[in-house]
N, C-alpha and C positions, 0 to 999 in steps of 0.2 A: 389732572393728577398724574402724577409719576409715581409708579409700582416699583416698587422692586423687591424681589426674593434672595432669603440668605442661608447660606451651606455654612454650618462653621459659628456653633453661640457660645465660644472662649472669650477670653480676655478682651482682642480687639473687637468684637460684632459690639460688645457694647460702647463702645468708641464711635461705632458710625452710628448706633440709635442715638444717642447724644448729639451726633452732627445732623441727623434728619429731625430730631426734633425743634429747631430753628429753620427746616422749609418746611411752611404749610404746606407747599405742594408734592410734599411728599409724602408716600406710603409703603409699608412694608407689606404682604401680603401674607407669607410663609414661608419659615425656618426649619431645619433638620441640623443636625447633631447625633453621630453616633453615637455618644453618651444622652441614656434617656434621663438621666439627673441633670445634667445640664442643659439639654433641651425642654426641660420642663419648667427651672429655674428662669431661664429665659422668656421662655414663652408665658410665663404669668408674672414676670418684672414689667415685661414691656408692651404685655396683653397685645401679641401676637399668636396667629394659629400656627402651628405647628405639625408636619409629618410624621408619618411613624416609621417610616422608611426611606432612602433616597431614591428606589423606582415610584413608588408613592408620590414624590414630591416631584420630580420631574415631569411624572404625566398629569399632575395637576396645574399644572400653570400652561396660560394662554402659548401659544406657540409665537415664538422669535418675543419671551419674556426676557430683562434683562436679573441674570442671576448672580449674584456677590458670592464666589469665593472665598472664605474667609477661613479655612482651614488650615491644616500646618502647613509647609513648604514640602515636606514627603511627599504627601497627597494633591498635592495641586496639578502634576498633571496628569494624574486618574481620573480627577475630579473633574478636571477643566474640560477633558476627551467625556467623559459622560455627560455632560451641561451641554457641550455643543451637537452632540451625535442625536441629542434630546430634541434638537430645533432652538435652543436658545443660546441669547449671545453671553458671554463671562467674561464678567469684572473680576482681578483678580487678585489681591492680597501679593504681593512684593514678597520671595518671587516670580516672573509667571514661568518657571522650572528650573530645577536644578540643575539641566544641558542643556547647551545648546542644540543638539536636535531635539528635543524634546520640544522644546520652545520655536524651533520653526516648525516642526509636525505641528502642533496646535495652529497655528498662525495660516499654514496652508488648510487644515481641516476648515478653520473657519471661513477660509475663501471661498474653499469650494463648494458651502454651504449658505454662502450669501449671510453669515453671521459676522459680528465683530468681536473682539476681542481688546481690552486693557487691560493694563496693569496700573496698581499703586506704585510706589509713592503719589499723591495728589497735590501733597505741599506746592510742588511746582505752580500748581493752580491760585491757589493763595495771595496775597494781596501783596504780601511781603517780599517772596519771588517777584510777581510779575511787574514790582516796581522794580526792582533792583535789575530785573534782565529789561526794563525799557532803558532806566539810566545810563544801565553799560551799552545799550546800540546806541541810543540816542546823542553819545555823544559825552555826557556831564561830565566823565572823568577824562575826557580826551580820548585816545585810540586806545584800549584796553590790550595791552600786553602779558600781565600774568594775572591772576588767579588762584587764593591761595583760600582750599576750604576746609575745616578742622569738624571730625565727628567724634570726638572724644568724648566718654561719657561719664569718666569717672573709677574709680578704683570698685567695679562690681561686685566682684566675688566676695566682701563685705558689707557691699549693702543686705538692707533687711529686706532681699525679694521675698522672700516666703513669708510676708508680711503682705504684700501688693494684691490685692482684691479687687475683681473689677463690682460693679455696680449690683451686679445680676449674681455674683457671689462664684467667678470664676478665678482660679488664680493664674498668675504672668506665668505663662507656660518659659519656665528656665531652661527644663530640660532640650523641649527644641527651640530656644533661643540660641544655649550652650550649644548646641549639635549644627546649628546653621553658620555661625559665626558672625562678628557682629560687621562683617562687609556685603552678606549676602541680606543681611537684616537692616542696613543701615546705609552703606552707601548710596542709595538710590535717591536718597533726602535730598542730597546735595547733587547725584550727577545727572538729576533729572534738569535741575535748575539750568546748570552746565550746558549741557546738551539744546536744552531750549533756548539758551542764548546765544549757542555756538557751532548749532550744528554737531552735525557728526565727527568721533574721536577716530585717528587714523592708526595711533598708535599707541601703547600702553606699553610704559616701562613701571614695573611693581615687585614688590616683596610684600609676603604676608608669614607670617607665621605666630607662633604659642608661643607667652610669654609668662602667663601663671594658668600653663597646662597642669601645674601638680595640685592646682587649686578650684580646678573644673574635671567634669567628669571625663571617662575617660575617651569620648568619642568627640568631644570637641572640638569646631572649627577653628578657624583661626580666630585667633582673640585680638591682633593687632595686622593692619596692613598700611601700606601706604604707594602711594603711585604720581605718576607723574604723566599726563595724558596731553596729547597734543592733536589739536583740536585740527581739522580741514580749514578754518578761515585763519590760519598761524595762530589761535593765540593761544598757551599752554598754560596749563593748570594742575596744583599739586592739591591731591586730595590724601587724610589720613581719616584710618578708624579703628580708634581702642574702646576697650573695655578696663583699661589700668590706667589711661594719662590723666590727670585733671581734670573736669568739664570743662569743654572749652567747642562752642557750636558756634563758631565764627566763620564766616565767607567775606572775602578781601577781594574786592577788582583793581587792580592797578593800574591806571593810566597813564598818559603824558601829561596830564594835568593834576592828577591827585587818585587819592584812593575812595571806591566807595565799598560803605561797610555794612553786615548787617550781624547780629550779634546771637542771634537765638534762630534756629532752624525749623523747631518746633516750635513756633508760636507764627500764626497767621499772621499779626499785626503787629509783628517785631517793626523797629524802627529802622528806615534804610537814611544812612547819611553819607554826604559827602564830605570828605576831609582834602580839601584844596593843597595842592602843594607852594608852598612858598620861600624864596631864601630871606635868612635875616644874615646880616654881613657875607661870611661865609660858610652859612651853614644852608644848608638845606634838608627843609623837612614839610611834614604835612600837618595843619593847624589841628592842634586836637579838639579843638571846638565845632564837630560841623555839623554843617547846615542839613537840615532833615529833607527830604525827596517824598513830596505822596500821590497819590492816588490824585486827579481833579476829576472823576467822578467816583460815581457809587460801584465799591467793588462787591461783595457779597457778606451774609450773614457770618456773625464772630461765634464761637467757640468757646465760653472758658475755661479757663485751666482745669485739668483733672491729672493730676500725678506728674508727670513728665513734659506733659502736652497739654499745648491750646490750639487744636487745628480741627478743621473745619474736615473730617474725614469723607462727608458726601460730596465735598466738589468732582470727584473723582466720577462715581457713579453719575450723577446728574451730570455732567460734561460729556459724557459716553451719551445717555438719553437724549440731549438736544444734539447730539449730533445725528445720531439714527433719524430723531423725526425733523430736523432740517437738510438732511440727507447730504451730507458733507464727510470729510474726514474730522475722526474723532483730535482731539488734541494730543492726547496719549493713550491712541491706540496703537496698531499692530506693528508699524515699520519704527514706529517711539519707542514701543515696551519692546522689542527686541532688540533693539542694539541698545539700550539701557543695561540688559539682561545680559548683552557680550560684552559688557565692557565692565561689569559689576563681575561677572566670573571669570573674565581676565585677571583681575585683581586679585579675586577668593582662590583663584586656583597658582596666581603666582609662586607662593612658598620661597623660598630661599635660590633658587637655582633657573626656574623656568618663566624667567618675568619679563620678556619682552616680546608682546602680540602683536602682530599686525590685522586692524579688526576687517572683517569681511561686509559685516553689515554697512546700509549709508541710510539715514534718515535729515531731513530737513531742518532749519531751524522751525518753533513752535510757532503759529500765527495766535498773536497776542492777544490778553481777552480786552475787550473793549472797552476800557479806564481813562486814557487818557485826551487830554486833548492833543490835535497836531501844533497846536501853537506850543505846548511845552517838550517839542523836540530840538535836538541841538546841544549846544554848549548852557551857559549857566543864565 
């Protein structure tokens, strides 16, 4: 059985009860919440015990337990430095801090503590990603040249959030949605994937800025950015993210051969297809008919939709767990989640004037999870 304990019973904590209730092997142990309304709420939705304090709760759990951060983005890394200074290791809610040193102080605390240390986004993990980042190595689209990923989510500040309930009866925290901005909240969906396909970003050319600032409060991040990243194995990629464009959660690989695509970012079992390039007389284009790319074995439990999302939010945690007790490196752990973190606040901090970074961090590409067979590697 696999434990784990959670800081943080808002909006998303019940997103990952939902994802752990499709592992049996999984358990929750014990939650805290500095709202005792909410942590009570919680704790009798999901008949979990609950804390009455967070020194309370830290010196209750077994030492080198694995703890789910799942607090605002302020608090993360208070929180994160008290979970580890405790003896245990932290999973962390995207993202894992708001600076960059912040975020390598954690990362060395954890080292020197023989603890580990991830952060969310886990999409990455997902069946949907990790088809889509085999087809682009493997080959299917030919040499993969560009990269075009959209997090667009829509004209927000008239949606009906203050309508948005989670299960346990918490609401989408807006305010520090508003206050993080939706690149520090949201890029990581898509440049997790990236990143896992590509290696590390060498350079980040971005603008971010407020586009219906008079229509969010007033401490607001940015509401729109976009960037243009170029990857150590050549191949470059243009990622945006609003809160005003359309929806539109599309990722495009471009090859020599054609494009592959996958259409929903939020949803594990979105479809990955390839669209073949072909000429008819003089024209050249991509068949919009194409052919679907899956999984040839068993990838993990589905999710269904709840509001926005259909994502399996404990591949995250449980990928941390098997790595500790198979004693390996985690998939997205420490040298992942930090230069994820520098290149998500490259972008957030760009603004109109200061957008081009040369990143420091280097991390590897991701070693793949175990789906496929080698007979479906290559061209088509």
């Amino acid at each position: 059985m696999t434990i784990f304990s959670i800081i943080g019973c808002g909006f998303v904590a019940d997103l990952y009860m939902r994802s752990f209730a499709v592992h049996d092997e999984v358990s929750v142990a014990l939650a805290y919440d500095q709202n005792p309304d909410r942590l009570a709420a919680f704790g009798k939705h999901w008949n979990v015990k609950t804390a009455s304090d967070l020194k309370a709760f830290l010196a209750d759990l077994p030492k080198q337990s694995i703890v789910l951060n799942l607090t605002n983005p302020s608090a993360h890394f208070e929180i994160n430095s008290a979970i580890l200074n405790a003896g245990h290791h932290v999973y962390c809610e995207k993202p894992l801090a708001l600076n960059m040193p912040d975020a390598v102080a954690l990362c060395e605390l954890a080292k020197e503590q023989n603890l580990r240390v991830a952060a969310a986004p886990c999409s990455v993990l997902g069946e949907a990603a990790q088809t889509l980042i085999h087809a682009s190595n493997s080959g299917t689209a030919g040499k993969p040249r560009l990269i075009y990923a959209d997090l667009d989510d829509g004209f927000i500040p008239q949606a009906p959030f203050k309508d948005w309930i989670s299960e346990s009866g918490a609401p989408w925290p807006a305010k520090d949605e508003f206050r993080v901005g939706c690149t520090l909240e949201h890029a990581g969906y898509y440049l997790s994937w990236l990143i896992a396909m590509n290696g590390a970003v060498t350079r980040v050319v971005a603008a971010s800025g407020n586009v219906v600032a008079d229509l969010l409060p007033n401490d607001a991040g940015p509401d729109f950015s976009t960037a243009t990243l170029f990857f150590e194995n050549g191949v470059v990629a243009r990622l945006t993210c609003s809160i005003t464009a359309p929806h539109d959660h599309r990722i495009r690989v471009i090859g020599d051969d054609g494009v592959l695509v996958v259409k929903q970012a939020w949803n594990n079992a979105a479809a990955v297809r390839f669209h073949r390039r072909m000429r008819i007389r003089r024209r050249l284009l991509e068949n919009p008919v194409g052919r679907k790319i899956k999984a040839t074995r068993k990838t993990h439990p589905k999710v269904g939709r709840w509001g926005a999302a259909a994502m399996n939010f404990g591949l995250g945690p449980i990928e941390m767990a098997s790595a500790i007790a198979e004693d390996r490196p985690c998939r997205i752990g420490s040298d992942f989640s930090l230069h994820l973190t520098e290149v998500a606040l490259a972008i957030h901090n760009a603004g109109d004037k200061d957008g081009v970074r040369t990143m420091k961090t280097r991390c590897t590409p991701m070693q793949p999870m175990p789906w496929f067979d080698k007979a479906t590697e290559g061209g088509n």
